[in-house]
C-alpha positions in Angstrom: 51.4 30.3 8.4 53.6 32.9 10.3 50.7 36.0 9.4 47.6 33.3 10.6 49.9 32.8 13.9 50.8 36.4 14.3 47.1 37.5 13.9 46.3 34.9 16.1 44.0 33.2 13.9 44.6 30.0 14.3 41.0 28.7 12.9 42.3 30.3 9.7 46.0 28.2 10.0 43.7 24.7 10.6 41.6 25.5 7.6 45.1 26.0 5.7 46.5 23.2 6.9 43.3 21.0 5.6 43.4 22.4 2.2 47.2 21.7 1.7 46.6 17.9 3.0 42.7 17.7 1.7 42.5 15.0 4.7 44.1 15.4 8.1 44.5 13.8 11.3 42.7 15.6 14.3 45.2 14.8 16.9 47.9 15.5 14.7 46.3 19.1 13.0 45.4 20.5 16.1 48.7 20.0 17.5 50.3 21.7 14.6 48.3 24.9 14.7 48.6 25.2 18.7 44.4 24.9 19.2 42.9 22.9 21.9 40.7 20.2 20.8 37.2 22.0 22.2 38.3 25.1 19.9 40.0 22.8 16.7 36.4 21.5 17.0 34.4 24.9 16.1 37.3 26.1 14.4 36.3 22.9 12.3 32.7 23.2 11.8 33.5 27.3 11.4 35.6 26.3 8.0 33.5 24.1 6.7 35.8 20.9 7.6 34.1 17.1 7.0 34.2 15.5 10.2 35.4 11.8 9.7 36.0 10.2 13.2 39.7 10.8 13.5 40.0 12.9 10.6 39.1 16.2 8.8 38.2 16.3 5.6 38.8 19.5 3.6 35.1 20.9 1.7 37.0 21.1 -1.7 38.3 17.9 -1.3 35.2 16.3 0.1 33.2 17.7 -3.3 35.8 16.2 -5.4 34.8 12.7 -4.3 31.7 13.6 -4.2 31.2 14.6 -7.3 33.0 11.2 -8.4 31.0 8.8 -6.2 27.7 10.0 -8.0 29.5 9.9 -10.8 29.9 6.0 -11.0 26.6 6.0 -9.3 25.2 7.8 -11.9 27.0 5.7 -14.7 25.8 2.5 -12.8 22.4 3.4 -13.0 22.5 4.1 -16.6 24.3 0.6 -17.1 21.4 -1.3 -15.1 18.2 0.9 -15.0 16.0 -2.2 -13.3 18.5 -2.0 -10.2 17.8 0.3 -7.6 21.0 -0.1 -5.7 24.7 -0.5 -6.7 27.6 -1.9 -4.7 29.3 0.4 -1.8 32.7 -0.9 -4.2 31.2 1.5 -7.1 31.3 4.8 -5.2 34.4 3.4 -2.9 36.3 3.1 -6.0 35.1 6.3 -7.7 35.7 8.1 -4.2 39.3 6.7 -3.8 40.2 7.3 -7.5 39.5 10.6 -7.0 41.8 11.0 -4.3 40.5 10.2 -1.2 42.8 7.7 0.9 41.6 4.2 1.3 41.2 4.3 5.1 38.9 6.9 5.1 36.2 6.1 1.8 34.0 4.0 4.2 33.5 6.8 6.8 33.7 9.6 3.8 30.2 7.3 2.1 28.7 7.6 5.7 29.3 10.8 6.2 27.2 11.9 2.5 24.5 9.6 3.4 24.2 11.2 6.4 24.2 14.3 4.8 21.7 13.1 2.4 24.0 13.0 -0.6 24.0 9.5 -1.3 21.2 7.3 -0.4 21.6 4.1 1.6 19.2 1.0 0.9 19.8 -2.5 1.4 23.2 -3.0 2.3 23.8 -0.6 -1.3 23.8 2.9 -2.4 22.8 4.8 -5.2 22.0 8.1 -6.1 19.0 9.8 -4.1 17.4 11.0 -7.6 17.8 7.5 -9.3 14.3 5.8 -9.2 13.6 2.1 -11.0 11.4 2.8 -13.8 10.2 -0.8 -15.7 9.1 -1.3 -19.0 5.8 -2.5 -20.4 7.3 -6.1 -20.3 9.4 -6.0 -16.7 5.8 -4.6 -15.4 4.1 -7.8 -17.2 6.8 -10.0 -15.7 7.0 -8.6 -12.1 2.6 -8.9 -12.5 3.6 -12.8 -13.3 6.0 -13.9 -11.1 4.7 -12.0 -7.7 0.9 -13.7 -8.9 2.8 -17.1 -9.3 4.2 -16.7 -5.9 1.1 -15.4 -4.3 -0.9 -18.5 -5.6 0.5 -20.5 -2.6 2.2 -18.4 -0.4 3.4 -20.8 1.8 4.7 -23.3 -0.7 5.4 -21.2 -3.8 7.2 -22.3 -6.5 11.3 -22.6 -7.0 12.0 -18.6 -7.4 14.0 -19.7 -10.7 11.3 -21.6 -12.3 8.9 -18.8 -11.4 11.2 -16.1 -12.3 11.8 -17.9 -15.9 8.1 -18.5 -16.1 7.2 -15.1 -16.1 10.2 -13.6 -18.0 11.8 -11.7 -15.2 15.6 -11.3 -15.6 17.6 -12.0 -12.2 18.0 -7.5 -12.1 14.4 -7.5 -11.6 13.9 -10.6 -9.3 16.9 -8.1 -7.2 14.6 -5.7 -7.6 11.7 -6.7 -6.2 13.7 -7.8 -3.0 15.5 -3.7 -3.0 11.4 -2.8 -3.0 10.5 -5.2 -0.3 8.0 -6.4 -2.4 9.3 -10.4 -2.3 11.5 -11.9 0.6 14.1 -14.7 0.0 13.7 -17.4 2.4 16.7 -19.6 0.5 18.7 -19.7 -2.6 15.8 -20.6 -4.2 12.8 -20.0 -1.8 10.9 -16.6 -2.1 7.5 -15.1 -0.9 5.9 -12.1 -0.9 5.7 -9.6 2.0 1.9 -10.0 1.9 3.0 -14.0 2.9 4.7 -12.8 6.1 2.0 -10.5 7.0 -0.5 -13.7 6.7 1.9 -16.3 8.5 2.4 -13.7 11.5 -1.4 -13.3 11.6 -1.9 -16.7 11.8 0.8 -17.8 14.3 -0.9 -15.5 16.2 -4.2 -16.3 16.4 -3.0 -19.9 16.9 -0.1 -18.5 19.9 -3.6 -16.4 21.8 -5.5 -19.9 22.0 -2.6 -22.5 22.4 0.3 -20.9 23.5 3.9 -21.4 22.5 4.3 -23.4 19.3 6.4 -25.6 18.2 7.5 -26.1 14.0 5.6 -29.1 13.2 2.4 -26.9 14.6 3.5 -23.9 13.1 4.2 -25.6 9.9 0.4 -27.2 10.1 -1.3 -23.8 11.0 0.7 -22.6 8.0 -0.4 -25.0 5.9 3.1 -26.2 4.6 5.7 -28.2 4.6 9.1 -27.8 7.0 10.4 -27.0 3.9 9.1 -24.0 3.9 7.9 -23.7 7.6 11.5 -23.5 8.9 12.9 -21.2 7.0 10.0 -19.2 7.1 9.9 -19.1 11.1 13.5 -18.5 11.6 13.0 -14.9 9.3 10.1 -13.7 11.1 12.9 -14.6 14.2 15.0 -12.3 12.7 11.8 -9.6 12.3 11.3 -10.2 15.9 7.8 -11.3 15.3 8.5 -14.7 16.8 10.5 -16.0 19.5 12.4 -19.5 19.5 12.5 -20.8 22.9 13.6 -24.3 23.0 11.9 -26.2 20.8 8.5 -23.9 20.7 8.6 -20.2 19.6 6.7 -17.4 21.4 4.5 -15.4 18.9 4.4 -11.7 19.3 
């Protein structure tokens, strides 16, 4: 550290300092090397360094977890081909095994999504390479159930009875949710995306020549029951594609 300080290279010293600790403080590491935080910053990017929020992250260090988070990832995938998506726990646990500290795993999995090394997707990750690929009979079963919940899209069948109906294991019911190609509406309540498409179109229609609507109309222009009218409305809420106001909701 003396030479780095006496050739006044103290972008050189912070890089040091990283790789000895793998994962430092900012505040702290730019303190010990004697560098403003303006110049610790591009002495940062200069060396490679992970930026984590309050932390650096050393580039050998940030491979090693890396290379273990795709690692699970990867064994994941082998494990359950019909899912497109594992847990954030599977890399988390992979990363932190590897070495990396607790605190930091969640920004650390941002941070390689951002970067485009791990792939983000419903609330999961997985590994940007891994793509579902089905089977003769998960393609005959995801052809049944979607048809049996198409048949009346508005009042479709319990998902479980349709799901057993058709032979699709719960991995690919989750799997036609990851592709967007069904939407849960309950524990049991599912339709496919075509449904909302229809239901939005409707409302609509029915919003340009009455005006604000309340459930029990929505439910009749629908065609349904509040069964399935309510929970319906209150996701296309969430979408923003409908309003509740009061007791009526505001189609957009």
């Amino acid at each position: 550290r003396g030479a780095a300080l006496t050739a006044d290279d103290r972008g050189a010293l912070l890089e040091r300092h990283t790789a000895e600790h793998r994962l430092v403080g900012k505040e702290r590491s730019t303190a010990a090397v004697g560098l403003a935080a303006p110049a610790a910053a591009e002495a940062a990017r200069t060396a490679g360094l992970l930026d984590l929020g309050a932390e650096w992250a050393h580039p050998e260090a940030v491979a090693d977890w890396t290379a273990a988070a795709l690692a699970a990832l990867r064994e994941h995938h082998a494990a359950h081909p019909v899912e497109r998506i594992a847990s954030k726990d599977v890399a988390a646990r992979a990363a932190v095994g590897a070495g990396c500290p607790q605190g930091a795993v969640g920004r650390l999995l941002d941070a390689l999504v951002a970067r485009g090394e791990l792939a983000a997707e419903r609330g999961g990750l997985r590994d940007p390479a891994h793509t579902v690929a089905l089977d003769p009979a998960q393609r005959a079963a995801r052809a049944a159930l979607l048809a049996a919940l198409s048949a009346q899209p508005f009042a479709p069948p319990r998902l479980s009875e349709a799901a057993a109906a058709a032979g699709a294991s719960e991995a690919l019911v989750r799997e036609l949710e990851a592709a967007g190609e069904l939407v849960r509406l309950g524990a049991d309540i599912a339709v496919v995306t075509a449904a909302l498409d229809e239901a939005t179109r409707r409302l609509r229609a029915a919003f340009a020549a009455e005006g604000p609507l309340t459930a029990a109309r929505a439910k009749d222009v629908l065609g349904t029951s509040r069964k399935y009218a309510l929970p319906l409305l209150e996701h296309l809420d969430r979408l923003g594609r409908t309003r509740r106001d009061g007791d009526v909701r505001v189609v957009r």
